[in-house]
Backbone bond lengths (Angstrom), bond angles and torsions (degrees), N, CA, C in turn:
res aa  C-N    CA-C-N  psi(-1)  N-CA   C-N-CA  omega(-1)  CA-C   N-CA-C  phi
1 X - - - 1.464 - - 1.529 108.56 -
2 X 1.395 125.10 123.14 1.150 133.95 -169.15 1.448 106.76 -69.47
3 X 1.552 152.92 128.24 1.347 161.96 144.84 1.748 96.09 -24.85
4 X 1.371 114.84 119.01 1.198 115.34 -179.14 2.001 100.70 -99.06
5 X 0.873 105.69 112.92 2.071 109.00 174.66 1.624 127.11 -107.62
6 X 1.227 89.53 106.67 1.654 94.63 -173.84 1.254 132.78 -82.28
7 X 1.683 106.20 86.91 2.159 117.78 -159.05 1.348 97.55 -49.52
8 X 1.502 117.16 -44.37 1.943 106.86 -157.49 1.456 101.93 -158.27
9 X 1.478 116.20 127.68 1.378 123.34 176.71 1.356 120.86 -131.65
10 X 0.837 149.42 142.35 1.517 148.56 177.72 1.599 121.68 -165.98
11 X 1.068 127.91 -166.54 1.571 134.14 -172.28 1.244 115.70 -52.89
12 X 1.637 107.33 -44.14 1.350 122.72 -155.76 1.750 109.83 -101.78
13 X 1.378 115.06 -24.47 1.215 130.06 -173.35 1.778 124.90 -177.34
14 X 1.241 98.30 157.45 1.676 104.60 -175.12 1.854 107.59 -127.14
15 X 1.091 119.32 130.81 1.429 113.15 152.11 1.799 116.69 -122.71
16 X 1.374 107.68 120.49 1.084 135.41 -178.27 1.941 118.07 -85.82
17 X 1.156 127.47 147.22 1.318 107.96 -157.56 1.682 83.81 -148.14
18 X 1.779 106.59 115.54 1.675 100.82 -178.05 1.503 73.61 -138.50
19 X 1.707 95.59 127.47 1.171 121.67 163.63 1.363 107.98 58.46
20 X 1.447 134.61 -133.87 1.372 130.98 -169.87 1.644 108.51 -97.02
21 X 1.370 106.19 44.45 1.890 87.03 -158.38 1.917 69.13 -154.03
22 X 1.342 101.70 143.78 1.292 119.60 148.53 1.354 133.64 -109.36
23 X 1.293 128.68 150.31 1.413 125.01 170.25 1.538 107.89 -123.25
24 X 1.023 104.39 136.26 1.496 135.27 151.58 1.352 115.33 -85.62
25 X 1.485 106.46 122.66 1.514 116.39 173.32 1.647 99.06 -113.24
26 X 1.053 143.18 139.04 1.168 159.63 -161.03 1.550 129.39 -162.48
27 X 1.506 119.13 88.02 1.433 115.59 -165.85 1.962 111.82 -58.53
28 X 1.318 107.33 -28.31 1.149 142.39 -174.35 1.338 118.71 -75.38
29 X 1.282 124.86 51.23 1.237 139.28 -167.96 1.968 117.65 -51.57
30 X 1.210 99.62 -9.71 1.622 110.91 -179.68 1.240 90.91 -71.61
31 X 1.406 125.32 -74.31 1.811 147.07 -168.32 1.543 95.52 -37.81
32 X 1.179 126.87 -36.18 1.648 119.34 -162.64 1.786 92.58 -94.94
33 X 1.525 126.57 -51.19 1.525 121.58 171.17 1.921 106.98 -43.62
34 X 1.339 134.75 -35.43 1.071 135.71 -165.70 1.412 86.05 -67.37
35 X 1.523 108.80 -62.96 1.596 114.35 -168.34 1.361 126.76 -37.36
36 X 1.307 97.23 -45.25 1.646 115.02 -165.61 1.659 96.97 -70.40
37 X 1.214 106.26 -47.17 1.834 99.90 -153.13 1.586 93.91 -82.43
38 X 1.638 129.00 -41.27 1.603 112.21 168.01 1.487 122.28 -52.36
39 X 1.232 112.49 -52.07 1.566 116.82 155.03 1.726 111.64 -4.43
40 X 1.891 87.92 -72.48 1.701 100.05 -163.50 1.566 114.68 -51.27
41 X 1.557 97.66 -42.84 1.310 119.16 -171.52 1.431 142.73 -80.70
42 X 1.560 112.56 -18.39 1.383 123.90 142.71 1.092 146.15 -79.93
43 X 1.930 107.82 138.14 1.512 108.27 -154.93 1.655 107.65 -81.63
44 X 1.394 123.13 31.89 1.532 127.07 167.31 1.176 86.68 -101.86
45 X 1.764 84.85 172.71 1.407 123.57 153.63 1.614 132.53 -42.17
46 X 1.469 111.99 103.80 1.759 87.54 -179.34 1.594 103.97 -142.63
47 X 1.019 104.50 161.97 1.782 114.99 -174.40 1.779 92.46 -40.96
48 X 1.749 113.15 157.64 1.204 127.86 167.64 1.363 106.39 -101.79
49 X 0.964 115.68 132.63 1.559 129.71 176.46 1.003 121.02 -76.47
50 X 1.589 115.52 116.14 1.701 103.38 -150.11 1.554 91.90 -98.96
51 X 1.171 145.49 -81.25 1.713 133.79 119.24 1.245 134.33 -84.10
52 X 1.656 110.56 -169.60 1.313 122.24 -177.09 1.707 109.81 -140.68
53 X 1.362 113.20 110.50 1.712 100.23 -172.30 1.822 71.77 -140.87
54 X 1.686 104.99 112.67 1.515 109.80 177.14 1.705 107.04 -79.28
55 X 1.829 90.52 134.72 1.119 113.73 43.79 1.539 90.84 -125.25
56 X 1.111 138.96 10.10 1.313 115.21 160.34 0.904 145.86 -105.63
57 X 1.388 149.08 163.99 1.824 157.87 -174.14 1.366 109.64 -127.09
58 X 1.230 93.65 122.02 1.487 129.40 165.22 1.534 112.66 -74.01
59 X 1.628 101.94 122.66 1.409 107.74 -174.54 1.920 118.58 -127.63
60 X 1.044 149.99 118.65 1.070 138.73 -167.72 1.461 105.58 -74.08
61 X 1.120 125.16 146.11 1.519 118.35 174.18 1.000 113.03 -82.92
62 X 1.453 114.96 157.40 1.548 134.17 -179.10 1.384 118.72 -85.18
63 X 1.267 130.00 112.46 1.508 116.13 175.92 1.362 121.92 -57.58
64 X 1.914 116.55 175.01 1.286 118.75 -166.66 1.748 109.43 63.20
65 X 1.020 118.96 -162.10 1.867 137.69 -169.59 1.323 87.84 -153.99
66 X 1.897 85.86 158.56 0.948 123.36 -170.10 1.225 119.91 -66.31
67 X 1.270 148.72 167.87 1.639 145.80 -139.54 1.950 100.41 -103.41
68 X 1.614 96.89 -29.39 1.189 91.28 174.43 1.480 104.72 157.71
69 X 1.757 140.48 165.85 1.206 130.11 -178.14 1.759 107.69 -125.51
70 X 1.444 74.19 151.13 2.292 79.56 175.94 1.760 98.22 -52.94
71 X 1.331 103.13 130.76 1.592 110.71 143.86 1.733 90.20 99.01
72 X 1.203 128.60 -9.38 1.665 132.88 155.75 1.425 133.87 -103.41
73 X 0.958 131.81 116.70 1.611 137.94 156.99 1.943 100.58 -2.53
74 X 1.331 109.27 129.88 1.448 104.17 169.62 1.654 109.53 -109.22
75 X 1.483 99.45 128.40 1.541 91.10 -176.34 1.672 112.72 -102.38
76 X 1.121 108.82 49.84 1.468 120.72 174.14 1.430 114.60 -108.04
77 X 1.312 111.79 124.66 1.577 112.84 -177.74 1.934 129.10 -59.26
78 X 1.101 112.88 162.84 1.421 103.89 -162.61 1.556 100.04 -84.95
79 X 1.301 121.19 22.43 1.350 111.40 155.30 1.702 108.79 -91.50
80 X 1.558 105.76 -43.23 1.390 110.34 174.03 1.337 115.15 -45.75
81 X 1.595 130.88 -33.38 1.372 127.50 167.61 1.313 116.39 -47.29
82 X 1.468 96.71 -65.14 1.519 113.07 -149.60 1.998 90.68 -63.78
83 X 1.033 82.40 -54.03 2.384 84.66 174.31 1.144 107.58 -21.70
84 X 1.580 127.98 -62.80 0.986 138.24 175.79 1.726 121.41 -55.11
85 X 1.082 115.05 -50.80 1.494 108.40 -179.20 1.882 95.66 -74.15
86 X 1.305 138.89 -23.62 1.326 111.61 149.14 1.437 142.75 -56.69
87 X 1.383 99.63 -27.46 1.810 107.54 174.80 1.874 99.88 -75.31
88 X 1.201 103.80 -3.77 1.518 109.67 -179.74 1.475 119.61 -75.97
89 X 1.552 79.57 -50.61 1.906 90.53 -169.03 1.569 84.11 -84.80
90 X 1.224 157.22 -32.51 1.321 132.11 146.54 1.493 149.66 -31.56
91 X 0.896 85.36 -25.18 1.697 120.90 163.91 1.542 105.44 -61.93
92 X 1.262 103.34 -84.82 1.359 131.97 -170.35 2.001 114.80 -54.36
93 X 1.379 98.21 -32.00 1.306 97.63 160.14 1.543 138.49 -82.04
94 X 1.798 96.05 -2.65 1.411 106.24 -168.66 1.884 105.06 -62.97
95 X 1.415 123.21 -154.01 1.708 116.79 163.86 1.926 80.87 -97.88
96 X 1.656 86.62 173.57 0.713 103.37 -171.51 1.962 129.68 -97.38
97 X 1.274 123.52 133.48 1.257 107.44 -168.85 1.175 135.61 -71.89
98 X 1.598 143.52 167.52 1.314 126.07 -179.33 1.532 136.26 -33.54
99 X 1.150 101.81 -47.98 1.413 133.03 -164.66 1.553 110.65 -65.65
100 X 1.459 122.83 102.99 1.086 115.97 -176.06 1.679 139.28 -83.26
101 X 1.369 81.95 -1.08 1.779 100.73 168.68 1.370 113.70 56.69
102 X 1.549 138.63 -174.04 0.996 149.48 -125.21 1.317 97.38 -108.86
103 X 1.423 125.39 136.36 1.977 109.07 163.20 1.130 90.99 -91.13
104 X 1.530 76.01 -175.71 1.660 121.01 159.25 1.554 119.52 -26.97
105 X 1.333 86.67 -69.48 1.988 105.36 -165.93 1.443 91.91 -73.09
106 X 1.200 124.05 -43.58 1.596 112.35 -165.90 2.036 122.01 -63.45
107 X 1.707 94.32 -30.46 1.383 99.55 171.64 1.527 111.01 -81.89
108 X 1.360 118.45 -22.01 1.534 113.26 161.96 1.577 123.97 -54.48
109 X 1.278 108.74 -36.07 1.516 123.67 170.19 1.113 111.67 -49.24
110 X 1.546 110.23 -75.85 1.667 112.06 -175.09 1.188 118.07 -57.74
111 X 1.345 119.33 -28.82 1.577 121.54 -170.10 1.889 115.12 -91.41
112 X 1.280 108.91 -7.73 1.533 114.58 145.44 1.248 114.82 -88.51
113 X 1.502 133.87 -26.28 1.681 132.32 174.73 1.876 97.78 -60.25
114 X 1.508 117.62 -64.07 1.387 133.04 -172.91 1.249 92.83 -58.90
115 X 1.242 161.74 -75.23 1.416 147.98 -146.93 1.624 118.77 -57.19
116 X 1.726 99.83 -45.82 1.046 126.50 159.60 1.641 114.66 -28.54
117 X 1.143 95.29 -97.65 1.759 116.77 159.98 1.774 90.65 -23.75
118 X 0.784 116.99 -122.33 1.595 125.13 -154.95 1.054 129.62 -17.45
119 X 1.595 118.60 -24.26 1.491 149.14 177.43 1.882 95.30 -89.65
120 X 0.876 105.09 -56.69 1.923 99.58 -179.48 1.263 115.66 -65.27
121 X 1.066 123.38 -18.37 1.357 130.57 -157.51 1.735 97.67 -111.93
122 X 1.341 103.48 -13.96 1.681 90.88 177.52 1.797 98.81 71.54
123 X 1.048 133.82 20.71 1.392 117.45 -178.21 1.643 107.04 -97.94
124 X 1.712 118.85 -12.62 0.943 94.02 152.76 1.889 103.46 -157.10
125 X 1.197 128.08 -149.94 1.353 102.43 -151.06 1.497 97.21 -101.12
126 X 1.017 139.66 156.02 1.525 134.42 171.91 1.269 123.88 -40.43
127 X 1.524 121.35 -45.57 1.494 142.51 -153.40 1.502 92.94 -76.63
128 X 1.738 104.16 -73.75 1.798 104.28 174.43 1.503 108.04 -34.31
129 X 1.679 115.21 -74.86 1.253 93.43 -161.54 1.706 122.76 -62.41
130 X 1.079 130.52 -8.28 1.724 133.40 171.67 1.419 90.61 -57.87
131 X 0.972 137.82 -64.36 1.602 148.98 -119.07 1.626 95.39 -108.75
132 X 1.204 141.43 -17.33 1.197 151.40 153.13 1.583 116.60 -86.30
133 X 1.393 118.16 -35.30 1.761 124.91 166.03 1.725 100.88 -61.50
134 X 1.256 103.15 -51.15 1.961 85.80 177.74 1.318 114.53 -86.04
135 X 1.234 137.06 -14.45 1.517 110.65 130.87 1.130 130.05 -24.52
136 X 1.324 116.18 -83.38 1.224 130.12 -166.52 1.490 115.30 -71.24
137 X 1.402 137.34 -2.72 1.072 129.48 162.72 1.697 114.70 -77.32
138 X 1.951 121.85 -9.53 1.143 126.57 -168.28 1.707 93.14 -75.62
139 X 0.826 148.17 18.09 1.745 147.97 -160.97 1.603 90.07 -137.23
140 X 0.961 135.96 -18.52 1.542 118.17 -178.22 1.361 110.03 -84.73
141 X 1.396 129.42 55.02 1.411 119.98 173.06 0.929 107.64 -110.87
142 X 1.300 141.63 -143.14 1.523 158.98 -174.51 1.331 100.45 -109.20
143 X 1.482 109.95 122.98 1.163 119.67 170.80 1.869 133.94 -123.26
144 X 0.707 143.36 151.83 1.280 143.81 167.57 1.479 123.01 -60.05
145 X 1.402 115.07 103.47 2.261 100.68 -154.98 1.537 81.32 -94.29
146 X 1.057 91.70 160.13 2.110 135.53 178.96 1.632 91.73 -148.28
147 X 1.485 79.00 165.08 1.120 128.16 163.82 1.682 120.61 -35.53
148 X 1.532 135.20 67.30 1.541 100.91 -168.24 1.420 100.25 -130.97
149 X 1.368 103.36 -173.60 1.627 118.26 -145.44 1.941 97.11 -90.31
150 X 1.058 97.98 -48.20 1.370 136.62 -179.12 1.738 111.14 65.41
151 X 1.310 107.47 26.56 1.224 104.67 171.53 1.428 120.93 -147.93
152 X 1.518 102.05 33.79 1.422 108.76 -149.09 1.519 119.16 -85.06
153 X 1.620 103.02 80.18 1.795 104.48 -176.06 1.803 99.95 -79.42
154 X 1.247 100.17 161.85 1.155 104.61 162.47 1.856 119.72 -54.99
155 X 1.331 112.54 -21.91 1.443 101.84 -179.14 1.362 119.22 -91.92
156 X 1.656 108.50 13.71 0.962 108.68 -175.81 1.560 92.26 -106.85
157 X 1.129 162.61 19.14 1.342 170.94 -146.60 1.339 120.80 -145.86
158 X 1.461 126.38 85.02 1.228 117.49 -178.31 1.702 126.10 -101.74
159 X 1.297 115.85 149.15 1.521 128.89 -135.74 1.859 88.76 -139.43
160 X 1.726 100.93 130.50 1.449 124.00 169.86 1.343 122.15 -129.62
161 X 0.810 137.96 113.83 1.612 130.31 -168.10 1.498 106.40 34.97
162 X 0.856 119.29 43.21 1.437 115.18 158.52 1.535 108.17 87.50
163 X 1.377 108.26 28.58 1.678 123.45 173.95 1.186 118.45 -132.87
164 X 1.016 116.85 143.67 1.585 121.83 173.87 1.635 123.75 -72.12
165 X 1.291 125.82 95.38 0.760 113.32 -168.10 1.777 126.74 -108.32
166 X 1.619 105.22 30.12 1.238 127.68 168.94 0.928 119.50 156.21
167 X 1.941 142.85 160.83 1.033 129.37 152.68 1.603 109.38 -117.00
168 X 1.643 121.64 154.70 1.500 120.01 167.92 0.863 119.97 -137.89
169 X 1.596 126.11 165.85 1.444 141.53 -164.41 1.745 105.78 83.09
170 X 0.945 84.82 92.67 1.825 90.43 -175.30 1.655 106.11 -118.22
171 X 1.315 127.18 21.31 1.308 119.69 167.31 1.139 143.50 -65.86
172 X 1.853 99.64 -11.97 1.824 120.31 176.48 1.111 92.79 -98.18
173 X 1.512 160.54 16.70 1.214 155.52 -170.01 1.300 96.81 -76.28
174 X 1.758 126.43 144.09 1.170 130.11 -165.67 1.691 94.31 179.21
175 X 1.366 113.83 152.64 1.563 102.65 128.60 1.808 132.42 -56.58
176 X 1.536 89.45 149.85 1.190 96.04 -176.64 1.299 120.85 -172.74
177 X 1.635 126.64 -147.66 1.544 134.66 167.90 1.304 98.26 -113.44
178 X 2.084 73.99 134.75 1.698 98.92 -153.97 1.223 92.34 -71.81
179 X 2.024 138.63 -31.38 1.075 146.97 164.96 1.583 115.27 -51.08
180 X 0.987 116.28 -6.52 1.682 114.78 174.65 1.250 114.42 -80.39
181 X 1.696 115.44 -32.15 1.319 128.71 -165.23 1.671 105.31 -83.05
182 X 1.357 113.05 -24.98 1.469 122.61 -177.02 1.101 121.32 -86.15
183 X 1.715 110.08 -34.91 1.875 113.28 165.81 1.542 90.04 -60.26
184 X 1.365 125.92 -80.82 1.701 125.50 -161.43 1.366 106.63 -12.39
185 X 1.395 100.04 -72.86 1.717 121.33 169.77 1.728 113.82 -6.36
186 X 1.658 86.30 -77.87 1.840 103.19 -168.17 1.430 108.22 -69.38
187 X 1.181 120.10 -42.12 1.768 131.65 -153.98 1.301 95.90 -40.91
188 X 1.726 109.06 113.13 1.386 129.53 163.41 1.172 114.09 99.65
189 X 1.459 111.69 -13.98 1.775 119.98 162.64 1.052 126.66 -103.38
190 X 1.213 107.38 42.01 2.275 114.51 -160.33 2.036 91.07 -48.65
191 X 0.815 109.58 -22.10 1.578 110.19 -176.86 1.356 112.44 -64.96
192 X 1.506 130.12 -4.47 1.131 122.06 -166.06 1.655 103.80 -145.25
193 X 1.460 97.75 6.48 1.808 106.78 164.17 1.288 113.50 -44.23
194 X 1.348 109.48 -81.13 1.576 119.47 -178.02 1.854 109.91 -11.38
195 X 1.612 84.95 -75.73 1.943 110.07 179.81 1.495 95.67 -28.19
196 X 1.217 103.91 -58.92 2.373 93.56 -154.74 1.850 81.63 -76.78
197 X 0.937 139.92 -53.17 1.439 135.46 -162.78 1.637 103.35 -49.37
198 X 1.523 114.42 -46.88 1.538 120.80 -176.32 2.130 90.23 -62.91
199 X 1.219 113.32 -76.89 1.620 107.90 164.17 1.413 130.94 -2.77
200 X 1.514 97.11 -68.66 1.685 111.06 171.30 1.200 118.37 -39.83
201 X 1.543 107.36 -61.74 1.806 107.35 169.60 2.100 95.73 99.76
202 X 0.717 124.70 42.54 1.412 121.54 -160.31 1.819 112.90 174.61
203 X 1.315 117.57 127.68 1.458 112.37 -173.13 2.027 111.06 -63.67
204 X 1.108 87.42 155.42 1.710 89.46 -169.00 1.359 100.70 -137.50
205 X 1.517 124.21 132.34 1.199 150.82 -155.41 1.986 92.60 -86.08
206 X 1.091 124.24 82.47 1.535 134.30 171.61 1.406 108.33 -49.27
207 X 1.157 141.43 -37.75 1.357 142.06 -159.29 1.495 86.57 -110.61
208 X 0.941 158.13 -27.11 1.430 154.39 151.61 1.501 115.56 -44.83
209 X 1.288 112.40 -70.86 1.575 133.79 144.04 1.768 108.91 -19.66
210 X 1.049 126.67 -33.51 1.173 129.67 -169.87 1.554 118.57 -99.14
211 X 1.671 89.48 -35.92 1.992 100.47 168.08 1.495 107.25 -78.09
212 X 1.185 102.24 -52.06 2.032 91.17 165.57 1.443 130.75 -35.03
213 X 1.883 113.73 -34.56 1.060 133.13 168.64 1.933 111.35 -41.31
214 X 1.644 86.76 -63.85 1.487 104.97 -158.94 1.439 95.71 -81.36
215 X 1.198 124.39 -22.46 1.747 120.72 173.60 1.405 108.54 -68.65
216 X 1.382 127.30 -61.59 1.641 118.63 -177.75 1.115 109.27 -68.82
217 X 1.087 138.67 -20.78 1.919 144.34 -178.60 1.929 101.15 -71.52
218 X 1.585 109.55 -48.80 1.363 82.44 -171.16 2.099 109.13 -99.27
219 X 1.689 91.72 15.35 1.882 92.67 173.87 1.376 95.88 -75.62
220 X 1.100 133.25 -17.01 1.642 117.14 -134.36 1.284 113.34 -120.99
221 X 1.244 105.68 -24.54 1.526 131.01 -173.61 1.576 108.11 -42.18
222 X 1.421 109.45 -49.61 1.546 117.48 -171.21 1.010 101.12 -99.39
223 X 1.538 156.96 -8.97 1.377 138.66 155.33 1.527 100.23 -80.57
224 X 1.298 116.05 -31.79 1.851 97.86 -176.75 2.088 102.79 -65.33
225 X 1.113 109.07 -37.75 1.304 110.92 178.41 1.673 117.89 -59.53
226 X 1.219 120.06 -41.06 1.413 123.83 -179.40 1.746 92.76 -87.66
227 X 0.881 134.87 -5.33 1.779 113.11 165.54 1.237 120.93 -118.80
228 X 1.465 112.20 19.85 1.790 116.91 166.79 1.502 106.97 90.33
229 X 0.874 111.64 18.90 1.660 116.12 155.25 1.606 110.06 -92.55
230 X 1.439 101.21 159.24 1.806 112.43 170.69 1.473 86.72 -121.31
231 X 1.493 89.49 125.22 1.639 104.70 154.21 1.633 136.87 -94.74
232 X 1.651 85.64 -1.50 1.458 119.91 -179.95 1.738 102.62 -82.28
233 X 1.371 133.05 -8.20 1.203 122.52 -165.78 1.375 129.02 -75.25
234 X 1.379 152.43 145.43 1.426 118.06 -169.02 1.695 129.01 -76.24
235 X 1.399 109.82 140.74 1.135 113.06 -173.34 1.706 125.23 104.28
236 X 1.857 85.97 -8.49 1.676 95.63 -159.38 1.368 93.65 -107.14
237 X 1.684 116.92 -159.11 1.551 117.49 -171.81 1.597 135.65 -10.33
238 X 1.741 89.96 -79.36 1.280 123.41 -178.34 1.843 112.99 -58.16
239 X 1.215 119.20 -23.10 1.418 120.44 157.16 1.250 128.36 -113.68
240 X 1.203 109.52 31.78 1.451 121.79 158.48 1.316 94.83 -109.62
241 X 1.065 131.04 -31.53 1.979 131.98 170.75 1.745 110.34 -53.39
242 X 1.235 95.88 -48.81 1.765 117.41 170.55 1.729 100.71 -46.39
243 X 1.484 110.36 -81.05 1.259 101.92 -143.55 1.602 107.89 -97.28
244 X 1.260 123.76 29.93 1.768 128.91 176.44 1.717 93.27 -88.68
């Protein structure tokens, strides 16, 4: 009988991992159609779909581990970075997928709702969050959409001798900013920017890179809190808000 291990669970969804195969349970049957068809459609590496009987999907696992996690030391070499920010700009050059993803104005919305919140709530101090909101308002311009992952943590990136040998969770996949996909990337490893940027192959807007920082740090704060995450942990959210 295979050891059944449960990577990630929360309100909205669970993925369970028995033996070499993962499942996704997903009440949210849209989030898993996103999955499936970016899946189909990017020219990386991505899990094989072993079936689909909703609400769950069968996923084969990816060899090697993951590139590394928020709030830990990554012990993957700076070629393994930079690999990765090439499967990036590969990404990003692919056409582009249905899904038209989030604007401009719409992340302005949430990110005056979230500031709001965080400041009323005392969860964090006024000054930080001002001083991270004008950061993060430098990313609301007009951008050029690609191809992106839109969820691209490092644990979602898996690494083999110094190759990429897949990425998963493709349910935020959308057009978008190709710079959104590269903060996700770095957030909490500014030490290993350079690496995916040398990868990328193409100049990259650092202070852009940096409002992306302070934009997903203060969206997230209150959904990581209402689904049993700490964003308070070291290395994670709340001190990446600190030190941008």
């Amino acid at each position: 009988m295979e050891e059944v291990e449960v990577v990630v669970a929360h309100h909205d969804c669970a993925t369970l991992r028995v033996g070499e195969v993962f499942l996704k349970i997903d009440a949210d049957q849209t989030r898993t159609d996103v999955e499936v068809e970016a899946m189909a459609m990017a020219p990386i590496p991505t899990p094989e779909v072993l079936w689909r009987k909703p609400p769950v999907l069968a996923l084969a696992a990816l060899p090697g581990k993951a590139l590394g996690r928020l709030g830990e030391p990554s012990t993957a070499s700076s070629a393994a970075w930079a690999a990765a920010g090439a499967t990036v700009r590969k990404l990003h050059d692919a056409p582009l997928p249905p899904r038209p993803g989030r604007s401009a104005d719409e992340l302005a919305a949430r990110l005056d709702a979230e500031c709001e919140w965080l400041v009323g709530t005392h969860v964090l101090p006024a000054d930080l969050v001002e001083r991270n909101r004008r950061l993060a308002e430098t990313v609301l311009r007009p951008w050029t959409p690609v191809f992106i992952h839109g969820d691209l943590q490092i644990s979602h990136v898996f690494v083999d001798s110094d190759e990429i040998t897949g990425v998963i969770d493709w349910s935020e996949a959308a057009q978008g900013d190709a710079l959104f996909d590269l903060a996700t990337l770095t957030l909490g490893h500014e030490e290993h920017l350079a690496d995916v940027v040398e990868g990328y192959g193409t100049d990259v807007d650092l202070d852009l890179i940096r409002g992306w920082w302070s934009l997903r740090c203060l969206l997230s704060i209150r959904w990581l809190a209402e689904h049993g995450f700490d964003p308070s942990l070291p290395g994670c959210e709340i001190d990446v808000l600190k030190s941008v």
